[in-house]
VMD Tcl script that builds the backbone (N, CA, C; Angstrom):
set m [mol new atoms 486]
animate dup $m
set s [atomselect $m all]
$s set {name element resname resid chain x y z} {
  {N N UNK 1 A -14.180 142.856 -7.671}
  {CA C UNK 1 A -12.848 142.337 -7.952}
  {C C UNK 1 A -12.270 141.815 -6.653}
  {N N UNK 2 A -11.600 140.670 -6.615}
  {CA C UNK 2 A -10.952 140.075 -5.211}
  {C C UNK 2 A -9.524 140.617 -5.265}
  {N N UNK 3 A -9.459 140.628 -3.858}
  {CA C UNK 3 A -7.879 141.289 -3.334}
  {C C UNK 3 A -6.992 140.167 -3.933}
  {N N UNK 4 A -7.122 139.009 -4.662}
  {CA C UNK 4 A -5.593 138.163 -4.992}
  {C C UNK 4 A -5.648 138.648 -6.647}
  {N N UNK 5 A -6.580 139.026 -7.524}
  {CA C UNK 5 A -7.058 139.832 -8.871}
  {C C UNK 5 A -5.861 141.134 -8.711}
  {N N UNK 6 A -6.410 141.853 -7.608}
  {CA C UNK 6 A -5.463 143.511 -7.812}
  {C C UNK 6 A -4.204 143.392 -7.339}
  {N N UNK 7 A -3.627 142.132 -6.497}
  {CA C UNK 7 A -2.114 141.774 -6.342}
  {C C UNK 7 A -1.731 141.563 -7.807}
  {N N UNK 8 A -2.091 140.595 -8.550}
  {CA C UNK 8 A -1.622 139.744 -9.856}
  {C C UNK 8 A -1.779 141.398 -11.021}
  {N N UNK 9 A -2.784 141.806 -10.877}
  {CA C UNK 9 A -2.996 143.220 -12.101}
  {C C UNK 9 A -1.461 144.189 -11.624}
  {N N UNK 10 A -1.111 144.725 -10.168}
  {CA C UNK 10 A -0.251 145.344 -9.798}
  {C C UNK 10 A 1.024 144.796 -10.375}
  {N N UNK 11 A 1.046 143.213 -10.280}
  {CA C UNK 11 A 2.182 142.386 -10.472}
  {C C UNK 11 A 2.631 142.572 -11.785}
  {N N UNK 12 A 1.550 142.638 -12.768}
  {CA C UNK 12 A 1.859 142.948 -14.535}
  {C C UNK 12 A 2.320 144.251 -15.245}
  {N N UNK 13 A 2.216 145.123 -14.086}
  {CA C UNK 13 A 2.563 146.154 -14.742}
  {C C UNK 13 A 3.848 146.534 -15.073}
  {N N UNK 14 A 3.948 147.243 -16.374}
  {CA C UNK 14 A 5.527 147.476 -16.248}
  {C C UNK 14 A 5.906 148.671 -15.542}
  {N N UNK 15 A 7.449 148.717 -15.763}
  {CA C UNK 15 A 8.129 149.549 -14.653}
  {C C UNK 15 A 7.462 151.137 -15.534}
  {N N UNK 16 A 6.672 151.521 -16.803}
  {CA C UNK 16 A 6.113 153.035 -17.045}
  {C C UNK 16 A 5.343 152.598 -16.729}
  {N N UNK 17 A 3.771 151.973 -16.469}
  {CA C UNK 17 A 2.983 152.035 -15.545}
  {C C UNK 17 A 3.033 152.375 -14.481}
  {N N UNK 18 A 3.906 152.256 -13.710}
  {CA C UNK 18 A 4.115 152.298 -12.390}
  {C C UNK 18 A 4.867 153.069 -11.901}
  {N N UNK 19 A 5.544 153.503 -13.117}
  {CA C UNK 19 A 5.916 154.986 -12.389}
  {C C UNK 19 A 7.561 155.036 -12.248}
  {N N UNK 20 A 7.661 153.269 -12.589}
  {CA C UNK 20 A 9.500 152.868 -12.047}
  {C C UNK 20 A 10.322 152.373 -13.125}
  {N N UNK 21 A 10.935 153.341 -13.561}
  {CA C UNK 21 A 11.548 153.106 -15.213}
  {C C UNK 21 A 13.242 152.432 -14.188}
  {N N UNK 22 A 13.177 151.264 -15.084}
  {CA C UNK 22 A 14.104 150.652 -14.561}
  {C C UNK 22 A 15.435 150.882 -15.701}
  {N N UNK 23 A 16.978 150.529 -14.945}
  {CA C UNK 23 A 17.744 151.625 -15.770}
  {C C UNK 23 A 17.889 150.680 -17.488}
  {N N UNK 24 A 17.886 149.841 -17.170}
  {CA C UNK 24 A 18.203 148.030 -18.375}
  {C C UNK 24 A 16.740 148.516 -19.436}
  {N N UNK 25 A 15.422 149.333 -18.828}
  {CA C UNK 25 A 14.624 149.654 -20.063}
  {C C UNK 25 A 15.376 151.002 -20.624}
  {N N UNK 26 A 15.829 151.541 -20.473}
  {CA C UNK 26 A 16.354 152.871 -20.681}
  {C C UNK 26 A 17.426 152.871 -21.243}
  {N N UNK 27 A 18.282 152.001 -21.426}
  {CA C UNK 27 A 20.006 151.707 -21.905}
  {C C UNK 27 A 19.595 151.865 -23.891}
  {N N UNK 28 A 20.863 152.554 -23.947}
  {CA C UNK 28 A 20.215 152.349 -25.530}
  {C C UNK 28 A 20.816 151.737 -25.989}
  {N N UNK 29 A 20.178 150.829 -27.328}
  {CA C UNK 29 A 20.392 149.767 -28.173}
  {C C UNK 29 A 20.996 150.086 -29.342}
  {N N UNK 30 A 20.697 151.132 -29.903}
  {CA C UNK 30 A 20.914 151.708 -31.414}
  {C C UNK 30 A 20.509 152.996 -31.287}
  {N N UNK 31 A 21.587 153.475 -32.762}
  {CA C UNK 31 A 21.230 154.821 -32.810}
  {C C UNK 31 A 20.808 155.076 -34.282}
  {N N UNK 32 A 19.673 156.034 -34.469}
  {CA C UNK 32 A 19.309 155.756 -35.732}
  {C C UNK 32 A 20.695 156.737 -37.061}
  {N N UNK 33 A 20.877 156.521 -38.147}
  {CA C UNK 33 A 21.898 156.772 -38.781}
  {C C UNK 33 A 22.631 158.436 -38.834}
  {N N UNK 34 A 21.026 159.199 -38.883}
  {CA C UNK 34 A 21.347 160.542 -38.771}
  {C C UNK 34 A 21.417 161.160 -36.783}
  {N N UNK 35 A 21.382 160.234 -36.734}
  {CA C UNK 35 A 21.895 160.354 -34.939}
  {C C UNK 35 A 21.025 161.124 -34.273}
  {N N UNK 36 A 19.606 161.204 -34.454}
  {CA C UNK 36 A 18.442 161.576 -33.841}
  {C C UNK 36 A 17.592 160.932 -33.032}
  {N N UNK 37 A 17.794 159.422 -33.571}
  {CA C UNK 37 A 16.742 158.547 -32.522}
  {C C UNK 37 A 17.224 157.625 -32.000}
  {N N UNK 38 A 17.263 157.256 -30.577}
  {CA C UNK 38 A 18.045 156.375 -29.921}
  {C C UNK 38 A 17.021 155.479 -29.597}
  {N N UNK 39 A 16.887 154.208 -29.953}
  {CA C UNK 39 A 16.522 153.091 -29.487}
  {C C UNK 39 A 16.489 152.787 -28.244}
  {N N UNK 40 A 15.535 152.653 -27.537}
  {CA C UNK 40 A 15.843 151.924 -26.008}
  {C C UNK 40 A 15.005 150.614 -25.975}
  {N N UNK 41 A 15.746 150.298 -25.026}
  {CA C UNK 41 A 15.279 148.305 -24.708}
  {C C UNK 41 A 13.644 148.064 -24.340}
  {N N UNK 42 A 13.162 149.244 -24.435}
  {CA C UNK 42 A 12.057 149.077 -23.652}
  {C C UNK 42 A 11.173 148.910 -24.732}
  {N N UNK 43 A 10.275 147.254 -24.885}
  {CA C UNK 43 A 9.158 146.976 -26.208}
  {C C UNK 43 A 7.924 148.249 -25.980}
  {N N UNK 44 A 7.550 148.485 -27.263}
  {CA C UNK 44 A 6.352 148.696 -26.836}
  {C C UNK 44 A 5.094 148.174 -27.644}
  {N N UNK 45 A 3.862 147.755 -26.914}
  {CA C UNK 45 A 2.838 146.461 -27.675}
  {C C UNK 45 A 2.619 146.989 -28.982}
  {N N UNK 46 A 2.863 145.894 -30.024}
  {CA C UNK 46 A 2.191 146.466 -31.108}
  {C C UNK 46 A 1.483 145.471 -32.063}
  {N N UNK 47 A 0.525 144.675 -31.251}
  {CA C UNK 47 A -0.026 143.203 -31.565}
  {C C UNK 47 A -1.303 143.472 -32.399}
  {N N UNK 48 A -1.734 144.891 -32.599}
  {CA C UNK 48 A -2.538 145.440 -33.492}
  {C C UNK 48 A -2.375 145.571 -35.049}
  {N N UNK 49 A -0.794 145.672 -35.119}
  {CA C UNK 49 A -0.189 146.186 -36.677}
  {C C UNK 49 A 0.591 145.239 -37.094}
  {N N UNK 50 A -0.464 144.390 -38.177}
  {CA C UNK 50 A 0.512 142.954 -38.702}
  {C C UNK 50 A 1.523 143.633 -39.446}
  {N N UNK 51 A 2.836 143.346 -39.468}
  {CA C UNK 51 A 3.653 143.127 -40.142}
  {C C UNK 51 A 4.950 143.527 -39.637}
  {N N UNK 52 A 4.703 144.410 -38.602}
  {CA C UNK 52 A 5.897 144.950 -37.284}
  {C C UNK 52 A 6.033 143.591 -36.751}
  {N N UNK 53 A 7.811 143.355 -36.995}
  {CA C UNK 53 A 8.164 142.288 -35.701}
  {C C UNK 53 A 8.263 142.980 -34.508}
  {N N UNK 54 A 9.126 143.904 -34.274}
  {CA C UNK 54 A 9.609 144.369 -33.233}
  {C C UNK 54 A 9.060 145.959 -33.214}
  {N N UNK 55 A 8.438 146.826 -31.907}
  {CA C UNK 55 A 8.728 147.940 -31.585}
  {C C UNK 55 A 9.156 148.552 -29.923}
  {N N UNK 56 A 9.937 149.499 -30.217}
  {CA C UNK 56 A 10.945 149.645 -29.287}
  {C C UNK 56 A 10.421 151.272 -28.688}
  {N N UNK 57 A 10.281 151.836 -27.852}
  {CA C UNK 57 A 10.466 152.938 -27.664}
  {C C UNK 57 A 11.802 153.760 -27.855}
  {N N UNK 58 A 12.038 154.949 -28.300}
  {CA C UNK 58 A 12.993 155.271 -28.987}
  {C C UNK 58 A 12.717 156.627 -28.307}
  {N N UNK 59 A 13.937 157.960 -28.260}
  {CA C UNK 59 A 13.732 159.376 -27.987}
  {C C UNK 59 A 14.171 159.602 -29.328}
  {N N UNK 60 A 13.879 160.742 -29.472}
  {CA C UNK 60 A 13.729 161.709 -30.556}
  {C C UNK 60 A 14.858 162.963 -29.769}
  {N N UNK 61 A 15.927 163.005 -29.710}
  {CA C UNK 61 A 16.795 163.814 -29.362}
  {C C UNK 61 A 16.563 165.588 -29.675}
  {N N UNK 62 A 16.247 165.463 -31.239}
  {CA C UNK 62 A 16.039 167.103 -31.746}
  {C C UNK 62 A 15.000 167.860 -30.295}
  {N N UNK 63 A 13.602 166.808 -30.626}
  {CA C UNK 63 A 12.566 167.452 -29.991}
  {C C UNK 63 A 12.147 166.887 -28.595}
  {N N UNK 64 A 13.194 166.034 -28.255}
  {CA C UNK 64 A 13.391 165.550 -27.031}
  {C C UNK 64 A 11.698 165.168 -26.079}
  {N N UNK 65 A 11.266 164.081 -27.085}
  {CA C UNK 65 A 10.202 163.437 -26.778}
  {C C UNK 65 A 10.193 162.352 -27.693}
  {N N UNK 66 A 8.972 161.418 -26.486}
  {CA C UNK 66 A 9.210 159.401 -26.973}
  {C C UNK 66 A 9.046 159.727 -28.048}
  {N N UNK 67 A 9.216 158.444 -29.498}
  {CA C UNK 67 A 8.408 157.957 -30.460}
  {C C UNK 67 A 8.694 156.477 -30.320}
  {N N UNK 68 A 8.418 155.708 -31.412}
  {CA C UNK 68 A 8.326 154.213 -31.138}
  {C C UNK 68 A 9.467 153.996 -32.629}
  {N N UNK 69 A 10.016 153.403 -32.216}
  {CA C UNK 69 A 11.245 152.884 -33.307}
  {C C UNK 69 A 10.478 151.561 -33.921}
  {N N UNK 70 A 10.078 151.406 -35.225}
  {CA C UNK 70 A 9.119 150.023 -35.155}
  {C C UNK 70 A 10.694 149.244 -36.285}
  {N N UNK 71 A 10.135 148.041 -36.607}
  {CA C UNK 71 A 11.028 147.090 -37.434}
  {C C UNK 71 A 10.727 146.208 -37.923}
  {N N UNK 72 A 10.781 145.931 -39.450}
  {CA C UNK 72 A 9.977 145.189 -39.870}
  {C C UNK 72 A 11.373 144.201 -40.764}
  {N N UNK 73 A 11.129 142.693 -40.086}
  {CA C UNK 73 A 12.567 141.832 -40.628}
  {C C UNK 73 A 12.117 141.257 -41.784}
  {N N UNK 74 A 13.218 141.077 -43.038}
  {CA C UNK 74 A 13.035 140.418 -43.709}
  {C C UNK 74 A 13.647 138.690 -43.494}
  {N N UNK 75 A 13.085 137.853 -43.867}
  {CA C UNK 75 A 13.445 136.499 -44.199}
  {C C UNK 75 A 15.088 136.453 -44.789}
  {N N UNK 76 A 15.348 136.734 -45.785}
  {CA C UNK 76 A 16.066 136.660 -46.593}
  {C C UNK 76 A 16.561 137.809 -47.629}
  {N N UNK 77 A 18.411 137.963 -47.872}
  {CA C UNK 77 A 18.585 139.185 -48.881}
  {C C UNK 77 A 17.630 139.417 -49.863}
  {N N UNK 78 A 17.355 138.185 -50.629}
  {CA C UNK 78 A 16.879 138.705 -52.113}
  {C C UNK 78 A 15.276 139.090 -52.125}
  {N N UNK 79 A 14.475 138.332 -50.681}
  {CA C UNK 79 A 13.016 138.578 -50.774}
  {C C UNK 79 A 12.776 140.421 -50.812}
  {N N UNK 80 A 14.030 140.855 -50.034}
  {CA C UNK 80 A 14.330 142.084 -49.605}
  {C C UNK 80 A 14.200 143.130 -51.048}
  {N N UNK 81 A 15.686 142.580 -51.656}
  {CA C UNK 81 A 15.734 142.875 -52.937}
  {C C UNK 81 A 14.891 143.432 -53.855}
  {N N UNK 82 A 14.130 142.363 -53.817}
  {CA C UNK 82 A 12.940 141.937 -54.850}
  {C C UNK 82 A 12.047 143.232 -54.652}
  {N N UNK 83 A 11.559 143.737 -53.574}
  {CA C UNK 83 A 10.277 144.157 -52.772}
  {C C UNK 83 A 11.085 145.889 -52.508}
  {N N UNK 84 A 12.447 145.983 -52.579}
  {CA C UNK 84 A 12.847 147.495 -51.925}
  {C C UNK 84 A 12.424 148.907 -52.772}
  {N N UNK 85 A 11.953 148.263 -54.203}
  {CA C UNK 85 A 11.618 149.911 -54.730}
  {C C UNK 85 A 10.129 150.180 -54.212}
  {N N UNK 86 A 9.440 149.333 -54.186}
  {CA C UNK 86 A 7.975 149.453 -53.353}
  {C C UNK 86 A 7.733 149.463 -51.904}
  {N N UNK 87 A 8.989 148.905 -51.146}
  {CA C UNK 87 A 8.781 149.551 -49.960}
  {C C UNK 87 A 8.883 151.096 -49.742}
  {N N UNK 88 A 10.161 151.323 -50.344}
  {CA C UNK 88 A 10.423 153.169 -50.436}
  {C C UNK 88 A 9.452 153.544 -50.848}
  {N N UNK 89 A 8.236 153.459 -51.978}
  {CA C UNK 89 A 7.628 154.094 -52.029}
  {C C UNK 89 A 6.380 154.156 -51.201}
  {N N UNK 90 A 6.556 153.016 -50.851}
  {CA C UNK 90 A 5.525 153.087 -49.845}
  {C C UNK 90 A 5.558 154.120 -48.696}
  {N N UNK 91 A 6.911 153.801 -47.697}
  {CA C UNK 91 A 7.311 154.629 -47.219}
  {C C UNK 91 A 7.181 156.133 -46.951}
  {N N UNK 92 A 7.939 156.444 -48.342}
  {CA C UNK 92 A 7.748 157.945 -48.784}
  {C C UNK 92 A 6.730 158.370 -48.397}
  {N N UNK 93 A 5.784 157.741 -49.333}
  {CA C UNK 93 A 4.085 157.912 -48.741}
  {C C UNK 93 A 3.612 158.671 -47.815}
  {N N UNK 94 A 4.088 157.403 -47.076}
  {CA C UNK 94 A 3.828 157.484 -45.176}
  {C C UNK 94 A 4.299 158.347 -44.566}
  {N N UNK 95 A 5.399 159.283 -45.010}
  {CA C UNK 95 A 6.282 159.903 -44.336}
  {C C UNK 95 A 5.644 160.902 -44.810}
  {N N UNK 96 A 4.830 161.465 -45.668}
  {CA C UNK 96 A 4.733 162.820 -46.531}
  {C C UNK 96 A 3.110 162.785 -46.444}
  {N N UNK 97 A 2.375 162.120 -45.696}
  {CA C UNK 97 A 1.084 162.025 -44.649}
  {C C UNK 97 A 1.078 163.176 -43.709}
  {N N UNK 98 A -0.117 164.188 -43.751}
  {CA C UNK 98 A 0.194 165.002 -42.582}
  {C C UNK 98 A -1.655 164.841 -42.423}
  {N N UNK 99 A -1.791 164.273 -40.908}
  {CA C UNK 99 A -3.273 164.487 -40.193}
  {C C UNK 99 A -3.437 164.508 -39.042}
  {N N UNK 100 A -4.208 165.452 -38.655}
  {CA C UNK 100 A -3.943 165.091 -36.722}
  {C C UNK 100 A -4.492 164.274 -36.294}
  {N N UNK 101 A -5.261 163.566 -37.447}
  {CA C UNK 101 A -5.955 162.107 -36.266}
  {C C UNK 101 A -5.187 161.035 -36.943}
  {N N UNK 102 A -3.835 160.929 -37.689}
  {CA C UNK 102 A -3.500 159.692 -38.280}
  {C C UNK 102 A -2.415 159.828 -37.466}
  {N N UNK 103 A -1.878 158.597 -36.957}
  {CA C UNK 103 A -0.256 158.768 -36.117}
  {C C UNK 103 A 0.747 158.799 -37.233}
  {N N UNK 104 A 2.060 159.943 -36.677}
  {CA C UNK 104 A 3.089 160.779 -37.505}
  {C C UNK 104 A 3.530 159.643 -38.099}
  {N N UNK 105 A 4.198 159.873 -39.486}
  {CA C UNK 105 A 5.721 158.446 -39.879}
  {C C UNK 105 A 6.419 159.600 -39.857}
  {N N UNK 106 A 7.744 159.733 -39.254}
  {CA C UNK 106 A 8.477 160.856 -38.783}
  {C C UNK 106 A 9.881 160.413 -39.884}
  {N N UNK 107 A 10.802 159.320 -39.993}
  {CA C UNK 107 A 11.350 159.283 -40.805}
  {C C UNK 107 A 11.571 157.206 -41.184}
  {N N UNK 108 A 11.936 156.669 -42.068}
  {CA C UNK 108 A 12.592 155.466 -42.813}
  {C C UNK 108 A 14.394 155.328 -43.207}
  {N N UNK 109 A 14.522 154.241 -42.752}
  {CA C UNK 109 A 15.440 153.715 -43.766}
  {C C UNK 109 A 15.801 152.373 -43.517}
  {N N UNK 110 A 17.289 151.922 -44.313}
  {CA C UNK 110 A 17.026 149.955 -44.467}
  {C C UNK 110 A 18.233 149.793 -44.152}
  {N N UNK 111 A 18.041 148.990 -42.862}
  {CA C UNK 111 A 19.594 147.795 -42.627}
  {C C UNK 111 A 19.608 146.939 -43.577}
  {N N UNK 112 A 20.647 147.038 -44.430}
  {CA C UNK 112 A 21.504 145.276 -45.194}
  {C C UNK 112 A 22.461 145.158 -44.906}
  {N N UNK 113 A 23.274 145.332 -43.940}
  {CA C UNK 113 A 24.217 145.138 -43.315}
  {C C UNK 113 A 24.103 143.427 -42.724}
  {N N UNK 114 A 23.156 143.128 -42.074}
  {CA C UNK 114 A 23.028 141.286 -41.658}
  {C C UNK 114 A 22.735 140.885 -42.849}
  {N N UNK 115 A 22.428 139.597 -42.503}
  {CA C UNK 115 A 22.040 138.511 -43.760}
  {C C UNK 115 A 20.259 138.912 -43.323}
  {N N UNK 116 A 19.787 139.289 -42.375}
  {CA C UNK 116 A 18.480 139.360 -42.557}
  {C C UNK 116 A 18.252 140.758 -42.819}
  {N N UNK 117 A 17.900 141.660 -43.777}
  {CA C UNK 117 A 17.436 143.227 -43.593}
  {C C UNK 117 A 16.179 143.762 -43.221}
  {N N UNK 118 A 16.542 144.966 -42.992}
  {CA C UNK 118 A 15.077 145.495 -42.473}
  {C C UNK 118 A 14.965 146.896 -42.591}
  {N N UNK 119 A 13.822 146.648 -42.587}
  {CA C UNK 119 A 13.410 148.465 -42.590}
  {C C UNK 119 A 13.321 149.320 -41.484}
  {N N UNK 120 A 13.452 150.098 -41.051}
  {CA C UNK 120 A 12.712 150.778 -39.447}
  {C C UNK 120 A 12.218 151.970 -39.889}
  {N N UNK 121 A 11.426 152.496 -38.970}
  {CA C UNK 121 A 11.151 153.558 -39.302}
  {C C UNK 121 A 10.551 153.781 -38.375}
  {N N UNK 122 A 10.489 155.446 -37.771}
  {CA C UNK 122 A 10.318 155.950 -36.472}
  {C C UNK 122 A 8.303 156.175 -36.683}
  {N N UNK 123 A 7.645 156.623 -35.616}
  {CA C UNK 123 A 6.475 157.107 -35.514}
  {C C UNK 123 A 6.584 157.279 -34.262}
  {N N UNK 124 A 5.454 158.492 -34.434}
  {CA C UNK 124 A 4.909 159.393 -33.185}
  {C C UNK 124 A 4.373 158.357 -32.105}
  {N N UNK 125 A 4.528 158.461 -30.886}
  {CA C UNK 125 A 4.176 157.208 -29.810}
  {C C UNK 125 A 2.389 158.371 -29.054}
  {N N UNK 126 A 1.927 156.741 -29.330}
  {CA C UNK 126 A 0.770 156.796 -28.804}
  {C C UNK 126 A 0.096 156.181 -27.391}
  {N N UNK 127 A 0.741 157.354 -26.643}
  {CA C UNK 127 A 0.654 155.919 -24.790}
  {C C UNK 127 A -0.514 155.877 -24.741}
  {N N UNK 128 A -1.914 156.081 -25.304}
  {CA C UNK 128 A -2.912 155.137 -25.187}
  {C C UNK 128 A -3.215 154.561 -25.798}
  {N N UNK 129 A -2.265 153.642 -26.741}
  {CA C UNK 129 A -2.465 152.569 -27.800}
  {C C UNK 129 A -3.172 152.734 -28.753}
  {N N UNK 130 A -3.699 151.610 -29.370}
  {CA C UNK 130 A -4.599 151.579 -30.211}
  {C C UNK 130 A -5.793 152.147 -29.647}
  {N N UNK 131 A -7.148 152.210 -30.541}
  {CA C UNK 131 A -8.838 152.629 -29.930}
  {C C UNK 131 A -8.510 151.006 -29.719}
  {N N UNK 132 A -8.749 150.030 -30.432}
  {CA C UNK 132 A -9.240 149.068 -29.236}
  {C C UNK 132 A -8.552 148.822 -28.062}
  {N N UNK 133 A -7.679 149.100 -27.863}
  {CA C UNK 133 A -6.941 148.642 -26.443}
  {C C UNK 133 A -7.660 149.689 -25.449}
  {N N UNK 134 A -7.453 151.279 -25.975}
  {CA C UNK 134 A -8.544 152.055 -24.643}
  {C C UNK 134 A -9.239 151.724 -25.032}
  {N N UNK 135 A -10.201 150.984 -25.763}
  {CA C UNK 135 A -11.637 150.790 -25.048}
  {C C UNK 135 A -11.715 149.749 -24.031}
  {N N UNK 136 A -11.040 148.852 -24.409}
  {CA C UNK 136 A -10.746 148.209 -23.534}
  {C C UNK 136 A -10.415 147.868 -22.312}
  {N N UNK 137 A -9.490 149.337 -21.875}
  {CA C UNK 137 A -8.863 148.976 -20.398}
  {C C UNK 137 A -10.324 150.404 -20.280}
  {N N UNK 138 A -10.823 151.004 -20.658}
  {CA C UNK 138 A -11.988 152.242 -20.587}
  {C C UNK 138 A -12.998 151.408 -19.847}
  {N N UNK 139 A -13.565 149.797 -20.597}
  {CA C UNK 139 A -14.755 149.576 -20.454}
  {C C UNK 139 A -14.435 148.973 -19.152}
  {N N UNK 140 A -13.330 148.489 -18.804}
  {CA C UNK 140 A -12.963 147.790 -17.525}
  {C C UNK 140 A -13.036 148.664 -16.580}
  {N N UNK 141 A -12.834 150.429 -16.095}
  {CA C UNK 141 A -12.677 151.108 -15.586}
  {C C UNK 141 A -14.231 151.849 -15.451}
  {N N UNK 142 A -14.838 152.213 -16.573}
  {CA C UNK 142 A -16.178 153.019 -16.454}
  {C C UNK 142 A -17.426 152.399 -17.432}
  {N N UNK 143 A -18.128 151.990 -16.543}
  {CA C UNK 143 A -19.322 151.173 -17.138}
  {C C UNK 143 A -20.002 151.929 -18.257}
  {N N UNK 144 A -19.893 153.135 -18.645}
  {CA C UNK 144 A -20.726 153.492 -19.867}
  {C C UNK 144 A -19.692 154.940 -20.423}
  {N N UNK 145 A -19.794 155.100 -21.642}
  {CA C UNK 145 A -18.621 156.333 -21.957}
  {C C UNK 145 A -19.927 156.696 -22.447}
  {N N UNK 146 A -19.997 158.139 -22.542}
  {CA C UNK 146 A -20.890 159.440 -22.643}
  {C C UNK 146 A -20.742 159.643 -23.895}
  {N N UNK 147 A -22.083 159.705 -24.729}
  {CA C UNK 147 A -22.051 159.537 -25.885}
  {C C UNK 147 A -21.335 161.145 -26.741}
  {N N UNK 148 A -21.275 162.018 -26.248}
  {CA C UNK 148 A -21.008 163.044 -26.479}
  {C C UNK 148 A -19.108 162.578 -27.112}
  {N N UNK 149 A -17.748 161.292 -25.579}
  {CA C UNK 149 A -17.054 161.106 -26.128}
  {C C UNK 149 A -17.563 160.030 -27.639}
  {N N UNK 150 A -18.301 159.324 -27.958}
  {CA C UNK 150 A -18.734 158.697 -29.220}
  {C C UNK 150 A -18.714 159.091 -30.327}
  {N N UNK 151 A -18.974 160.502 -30.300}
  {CA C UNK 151 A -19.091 161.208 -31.253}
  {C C UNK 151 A -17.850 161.860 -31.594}
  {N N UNK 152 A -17.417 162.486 -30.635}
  {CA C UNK 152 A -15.590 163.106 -30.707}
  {C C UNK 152 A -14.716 161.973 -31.863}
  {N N UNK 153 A -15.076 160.804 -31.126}
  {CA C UNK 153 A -14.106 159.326 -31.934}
  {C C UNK 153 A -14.481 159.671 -33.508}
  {N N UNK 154 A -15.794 159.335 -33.529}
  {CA C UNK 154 A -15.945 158.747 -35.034}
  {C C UNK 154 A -16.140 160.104 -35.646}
  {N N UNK 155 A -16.110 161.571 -35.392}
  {CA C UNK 155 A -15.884 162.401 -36.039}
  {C C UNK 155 A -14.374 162.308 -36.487}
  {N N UNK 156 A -13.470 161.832 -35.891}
  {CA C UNK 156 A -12.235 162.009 -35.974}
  {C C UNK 156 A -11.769 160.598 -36.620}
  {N N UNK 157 A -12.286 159.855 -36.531}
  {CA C UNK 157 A -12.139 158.307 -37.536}
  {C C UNK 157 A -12.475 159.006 -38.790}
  {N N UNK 158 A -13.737 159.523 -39.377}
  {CA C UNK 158 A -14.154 160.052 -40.227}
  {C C UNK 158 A -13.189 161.027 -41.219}
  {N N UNK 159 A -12.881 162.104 -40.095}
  {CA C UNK 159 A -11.897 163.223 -40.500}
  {C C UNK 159 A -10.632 162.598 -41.310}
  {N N UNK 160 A -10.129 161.455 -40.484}
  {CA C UNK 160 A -8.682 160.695 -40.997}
  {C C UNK 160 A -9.009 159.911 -42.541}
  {N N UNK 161 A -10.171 159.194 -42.579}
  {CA C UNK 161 A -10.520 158.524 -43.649}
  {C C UNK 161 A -10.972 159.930 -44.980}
  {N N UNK 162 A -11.407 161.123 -44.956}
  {CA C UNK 162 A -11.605 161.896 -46.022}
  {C C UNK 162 A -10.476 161.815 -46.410}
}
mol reanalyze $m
mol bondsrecalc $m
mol representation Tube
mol addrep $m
C-alpha cells in the first residue's frame, strides 16, 4: 500500500472510526413517541437493505445503548393508506422475532403527520455491519480467515434460517 493510499483511507474515516465523535453527530433530531429513543444526526450505512431510505443511529435511553433508528418514506398519503394494515403486520412480525443470530426489531410506529409518511422502527445496531461488509474490510486486513471462523458463520446462518 503507498503512503498517499493510507493519507486518503485516514481521510474517510468518520469521526466513530476514529475515535472523534463530533458534537453536530451527536445533537438529537427526534425523539421517538414513547420517549425512549433519541435520534442522532449521525447516518449509519445501510446500502445492504433495499427499502430503508434513511438510518440514523439512535440511543436507547431505558438500556442506555446504540440502536439504529431506520425509516422507510412513503411517496404519497394514500400509497401509505393503501399498504398500512400489511405493514403492521408485517411489523408485528418482526418485532415478536426472537434469535441470537437474527438482528433485534426492538419497537415500530407511523408518522402521518407530513404529506409524506413513514414508518420507523428501531433495531439492535450492528458496528460490524453486514457479513458482506466484514468480509470485506476482513479480506483487506488478513489474507486467509481460519476455517474453523467458516464454520462458526454458516453454523449460525443455518441456526437463523431453521
Amino acid at each position: 500500500m503507498s503512503g498517499n493510499n493510507l493519507v486518503n483511507e485516514k481521510q474517510h474515516k468518520s469521526p466513530r472510526e476514529s475515535g472523534e465523535d463530533s458534537e453536530d453527530e451527536s445533537e438529537i433530531l427526534e425523539e421517538s413517541p414513547c420517549g425512549r429513543w433519541l435520534k442522532r444526526r449521525e447516518e449509519v450505512e445501510q446500502r445492504d437493505v433495499p427499502g430503508i431510505d434513511c438510518a440514523y443511529l439512535a440511543m436507547d435511553t431505558e438500556e442506555g445503548v446504540e440502536v439504529v433508528w431506520n425509516e422507510v418514506q412513503f411517496s404519497e398519503r394514500k400509497n401509505f393508506k393503501s399498504q398500512e394494515e400489511k405493514i403492521q403486520l408485517v411489523f408485528e412480525n418482526l418485532t415478536q422475532l426472537e434469535h441470537p443470530n437474527i438482528v433485534k426489531f426492538h419497537r415500530y410506529w407511523t408518522d402521518t403527520h407530513n404529506d409524506k409518511p413513514r414508518v420507523i422502527f428501531i433495531t439492535e445496531y450492528m458496528s460490524s455491519g453486514s457479513l458482506k461488509q466484514f468480509l470485506k474490510r476482513t479480506k483487506r486486513n488478513v489474507k486467509r480467515l481460519p476455517l474453523q471462523a467458516w464454520r462458526r458463520w454458516c453454523k449460525q446462518i443455518l441456526s437463523a434460517l431453521r
